[in-house]
C-alpha positions in Angstrom: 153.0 -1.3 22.7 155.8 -3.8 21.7 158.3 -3.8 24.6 160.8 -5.1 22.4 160.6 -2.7 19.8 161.2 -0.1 22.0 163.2 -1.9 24.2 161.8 -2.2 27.6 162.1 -5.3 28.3 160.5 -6.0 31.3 156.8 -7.3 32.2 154.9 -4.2 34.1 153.3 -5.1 37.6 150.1 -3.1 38.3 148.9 -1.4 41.7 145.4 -0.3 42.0 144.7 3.1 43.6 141.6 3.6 44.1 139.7 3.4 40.6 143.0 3.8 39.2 145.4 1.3 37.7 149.1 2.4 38.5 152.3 0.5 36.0 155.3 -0.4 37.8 159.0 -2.3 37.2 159.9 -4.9 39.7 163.0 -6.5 38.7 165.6 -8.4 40.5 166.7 -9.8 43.9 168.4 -8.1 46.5 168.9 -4.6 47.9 166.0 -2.6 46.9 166.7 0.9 44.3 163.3 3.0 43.9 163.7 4.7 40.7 161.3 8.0 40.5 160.8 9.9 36.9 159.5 12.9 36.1 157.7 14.5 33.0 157.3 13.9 30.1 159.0 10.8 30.5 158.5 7.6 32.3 159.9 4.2 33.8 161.6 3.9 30.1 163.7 6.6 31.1 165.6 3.8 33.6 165.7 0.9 31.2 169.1 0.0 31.3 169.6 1.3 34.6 167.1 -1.7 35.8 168.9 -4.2 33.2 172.5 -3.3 34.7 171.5 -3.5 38.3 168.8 -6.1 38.1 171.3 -9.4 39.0 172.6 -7.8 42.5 169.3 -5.6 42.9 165.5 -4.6 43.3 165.0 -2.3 41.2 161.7 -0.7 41.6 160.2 1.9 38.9 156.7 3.0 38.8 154.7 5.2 36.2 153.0 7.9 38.1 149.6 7.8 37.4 148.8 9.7 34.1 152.6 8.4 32.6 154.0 5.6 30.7 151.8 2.4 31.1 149.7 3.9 34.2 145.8 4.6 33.9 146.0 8.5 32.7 142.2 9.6 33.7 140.9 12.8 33.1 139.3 14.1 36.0 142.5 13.4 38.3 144.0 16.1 40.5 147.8 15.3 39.4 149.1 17.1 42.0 152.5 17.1 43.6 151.0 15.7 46.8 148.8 13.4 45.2 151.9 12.0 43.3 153.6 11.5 46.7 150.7 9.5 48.2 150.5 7.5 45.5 154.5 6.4 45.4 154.1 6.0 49.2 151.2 3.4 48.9 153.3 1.6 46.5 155.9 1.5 48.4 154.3 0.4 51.3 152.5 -2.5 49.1 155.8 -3.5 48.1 157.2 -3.4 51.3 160.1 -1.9 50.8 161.9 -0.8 53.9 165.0 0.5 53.0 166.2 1.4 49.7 168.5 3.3 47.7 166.2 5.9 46.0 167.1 7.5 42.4 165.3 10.3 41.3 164.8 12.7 38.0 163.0 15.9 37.5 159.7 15.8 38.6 160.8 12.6 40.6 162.9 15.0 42.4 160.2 16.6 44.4 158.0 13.2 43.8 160.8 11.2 45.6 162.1 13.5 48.1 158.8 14.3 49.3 158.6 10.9 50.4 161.9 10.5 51.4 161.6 13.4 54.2 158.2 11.6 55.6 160.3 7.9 55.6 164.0 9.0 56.3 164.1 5.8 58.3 163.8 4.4 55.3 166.6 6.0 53.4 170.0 4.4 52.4 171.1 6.7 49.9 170.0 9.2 47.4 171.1 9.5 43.7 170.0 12.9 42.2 169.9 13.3 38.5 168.8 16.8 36.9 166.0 17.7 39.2 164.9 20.2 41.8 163.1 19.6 45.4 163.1 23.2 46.3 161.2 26.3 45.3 162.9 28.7 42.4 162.0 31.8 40.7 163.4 30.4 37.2 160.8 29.2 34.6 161.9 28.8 30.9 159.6 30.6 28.3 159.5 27.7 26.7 158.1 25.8 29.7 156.4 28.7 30.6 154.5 29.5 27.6 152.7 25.6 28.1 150.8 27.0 31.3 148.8 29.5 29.4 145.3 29.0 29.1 144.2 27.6 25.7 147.7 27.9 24.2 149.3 25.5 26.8 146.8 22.8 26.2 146.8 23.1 22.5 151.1 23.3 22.3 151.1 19.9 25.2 148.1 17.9 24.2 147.2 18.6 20.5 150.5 19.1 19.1 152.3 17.0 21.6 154.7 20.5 21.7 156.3 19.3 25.2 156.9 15.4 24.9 158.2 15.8 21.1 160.4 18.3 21.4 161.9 16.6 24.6 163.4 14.0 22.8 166.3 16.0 20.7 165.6 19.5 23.5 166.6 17.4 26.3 169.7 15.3 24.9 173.0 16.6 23.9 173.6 13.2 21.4 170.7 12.7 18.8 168.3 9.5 20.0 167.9 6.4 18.2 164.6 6.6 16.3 163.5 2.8 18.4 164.4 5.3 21.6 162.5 8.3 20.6 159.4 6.2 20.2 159.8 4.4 23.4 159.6 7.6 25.4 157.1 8.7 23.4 154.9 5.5 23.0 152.4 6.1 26.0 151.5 9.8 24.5 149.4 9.5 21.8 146.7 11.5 21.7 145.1 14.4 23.8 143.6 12.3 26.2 147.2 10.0 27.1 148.8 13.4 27.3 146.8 14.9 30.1 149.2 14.6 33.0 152.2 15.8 30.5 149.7 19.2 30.8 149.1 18.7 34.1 152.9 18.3 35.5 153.3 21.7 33.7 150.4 23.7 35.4 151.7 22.0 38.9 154.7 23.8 39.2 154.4 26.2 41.7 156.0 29.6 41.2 153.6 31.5 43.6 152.6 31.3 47.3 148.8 30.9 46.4 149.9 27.7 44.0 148.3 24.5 45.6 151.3 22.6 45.4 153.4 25.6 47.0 152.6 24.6 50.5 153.9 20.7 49.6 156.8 21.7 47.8 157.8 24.4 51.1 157.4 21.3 53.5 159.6 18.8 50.6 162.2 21.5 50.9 162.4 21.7 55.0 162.5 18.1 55.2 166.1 17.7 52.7 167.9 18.8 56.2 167.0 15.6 57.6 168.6 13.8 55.0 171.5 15.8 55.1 173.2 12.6 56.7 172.4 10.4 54.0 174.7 9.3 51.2 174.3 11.3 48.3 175.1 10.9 44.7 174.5 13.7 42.5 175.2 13.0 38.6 173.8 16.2 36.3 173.7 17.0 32.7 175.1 20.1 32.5 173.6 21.2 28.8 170.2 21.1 30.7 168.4 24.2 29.4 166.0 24.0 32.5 167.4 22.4 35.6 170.5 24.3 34.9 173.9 24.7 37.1 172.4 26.6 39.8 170.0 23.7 40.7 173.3 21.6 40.3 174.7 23.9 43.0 171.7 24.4 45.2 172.1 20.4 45.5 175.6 20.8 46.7 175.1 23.7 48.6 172.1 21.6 50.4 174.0 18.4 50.7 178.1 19.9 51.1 179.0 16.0 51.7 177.4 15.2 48.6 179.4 13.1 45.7 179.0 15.2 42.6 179.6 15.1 38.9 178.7 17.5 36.4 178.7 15.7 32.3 179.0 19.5 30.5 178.7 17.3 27.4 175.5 15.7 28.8 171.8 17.0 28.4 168.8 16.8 30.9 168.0 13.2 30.0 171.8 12.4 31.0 171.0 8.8 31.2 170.9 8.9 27.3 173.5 10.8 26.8 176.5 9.8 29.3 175.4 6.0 30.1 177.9 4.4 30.5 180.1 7.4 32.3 176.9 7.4 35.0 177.0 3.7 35.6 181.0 4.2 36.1 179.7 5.9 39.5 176.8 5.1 40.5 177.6 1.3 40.7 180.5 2.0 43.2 178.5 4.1 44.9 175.6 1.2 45.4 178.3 -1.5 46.9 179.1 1.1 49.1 175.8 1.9 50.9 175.3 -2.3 50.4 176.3 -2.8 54.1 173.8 0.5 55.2 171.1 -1.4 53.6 
C-alpha cells in the first residue's frame, strides 16, 4: 500500500501477539493520546488527528488485529474481549501510564473496556460516535450482515459493509485518495474477515458471548465518572444515533459535549477542523493531570 497515496504518512510499528502480527502508530514526544477505532475502519481514520497533535504529543493508534495493516487470520476469535486483551498488551508494551484516550465506535467498547480495568491510568476521555453500553437498536442494514450466508456474502464477497461506509457514514462526499485509504486493507474475502466478524460480535442477547464483557464494560463507566470527558458526535449518524449521544451525557452529566447535526458517523471527515477547535483546548487542559 502507498502511504502517500493515501495519505498516511506515518511508518507502522508492529507488536506480536502470540502468532499474530498487530500494526500500530507511534508518533511524537510528549503526553501520551491512545487513539481506539472501530469497524470497518482503522488507524487511517486518525490521520490528521496524529499529524496535528504529533509535535506536543504521543499519539498512539493501533489496528486491532484483523484491521488496517494488522495480521487478519482466519481462525481468530475476534471477540470483544479478545480485542481488549490485545490493546491492553500493547499498551503495557508501550508503557504507557497515563494517557488521554480517544475512542470511535467499536473502539468505544474496545477502549473503555480497558479504561474501567486501568482507571489509574486515565487522564481524560474523548468520545466520538460510539457506544460502551448494551442497546436494543440494530439497523436493518447492519442487521441484515449477521445472517447466515447472506451476511458473509454482502461483508466479505461484495465488500457490502466497508464500501458503502465510505459515502453511508459521511455527510460531505470523500476524496476518491480518502475513500481508498480506508478501504485499502480490505481487499478480498480473506482481509475482510474481522469486518464480518465485528458485525456477528455485537451482542444483542444475554446468551451472546460478548454480552457478559460488554455488561462488565458498562458497570465500570461509573468509575470514570470523575474523569474529563470530551464528547464530539456526528449527529447524521444513521447508527450510533442521538440517543447514544444522550446516553453519554446522561452517563457522564459533567461531560463537555458537542453535537455537529451537519456531521456524519465518521465526523472526523466531515467537521475536522470544527473537532480540532475542541479537542486541542481540551488536551492543554488535562496537560497538568497527565
Amino acid at each position: 500500500m502507498s502511504e502517500h497515496l493515501y495519505q498516511y504518512p506515518f511508518i507502522p510499528k508492529r507488536f506480536s501477539i502470540g502468532p499474530h502480527s498487530l500494526s500500530y502508530v507511534d508518533e511524537g514526544r510528549g503526553p501520551a493520546v491512545v487513539m481506539v477505532h472501530g469497524n470497518p475502519s482503522w488507524s487511517y481514520l486518525y490521520r490528521n488527528v496524529i499529524t496535528a497533535l504529533r509535535g506536543e504529543y504521543r499519539c498512539i493508534a493501533p489496528d486491532h488485529i484483523g484491521c488496517g495493516l494488522s495480521d487478519k487470520p482466519g481462525n481468530y476469535p475476534y471477540r470483544l474481549q479478545n480485542h481488549i486483551d490485545n490493546l491492553s498488551r500493547l499498551l503495557d508494551h508501550l508503557q504507557v501510564e497515563r494517557c488521554v484516550l480517544v475512542v470511535h465506535d467499536w473502539g468505544g467498547a474496545v477502549g473503555m473496556g480497558w479504561a474501567g480495568a486501568n482507571q489509574d491510568r486515565i487522564a481524560a476521555l474523548v468520545v466520538l460516535n460510539s457506544a460502551a453500553f448494551p442497546s436494543p437498536r440494530i439497523p436493518f442494514r447492519i442487521r441484515i450482515c449477521r445472517w447466515p450466508l447472506i451476511g458473509s456474502l454482502l461483508v466479505r464477497g461484495m465488500n457490502g459493509f466497508a464500501g458503502p461506509a465510505t459515502f453511508m457514514a459521511v455527510e460531505n462526499s470523500m476524496d476518491t485518495r480518502v475513500r481508498e485509504g480506508f478501504l485499502a486493507p480490505y481487499d478480498s474475502w480473506g482481509s475482510r474477515v474481522a469486518i464480518h466478524r465485528f458485525i456477528q460480535d455485537i451482542p444483542m442477547q444475554t446468551r451472546h458471548p460478548s454480552w457478559q464483557a460488554l455488561q462488565t464494560i458498562a458497570a465500570s463507566l461509573g468509575g470514570l465518572r470523575q474523569k474529563p470527558m470530551l464528547i464530539l458526535w456526528g449527529g447524521s449518524d444513521f447508527c450510533f444515533n442521538r440517543p447514544f449521544y444522550e446516553e453519554w451525557r446522561r452517563r457522564f452529566p459533567k461531560a463537555e459535549g458537542r453535537c455537529f447535526e451537519q456531521a456524519g458517523h465518521y465526523v472526523l471527515e466531515d467537521v475536522f477542523p470544527e473537532a480540532m477547535m475542541q479537542v486541542e483546548p481540551f488536551l492543554k487542559s488535562c496537560y497538568g493531570k497527565l
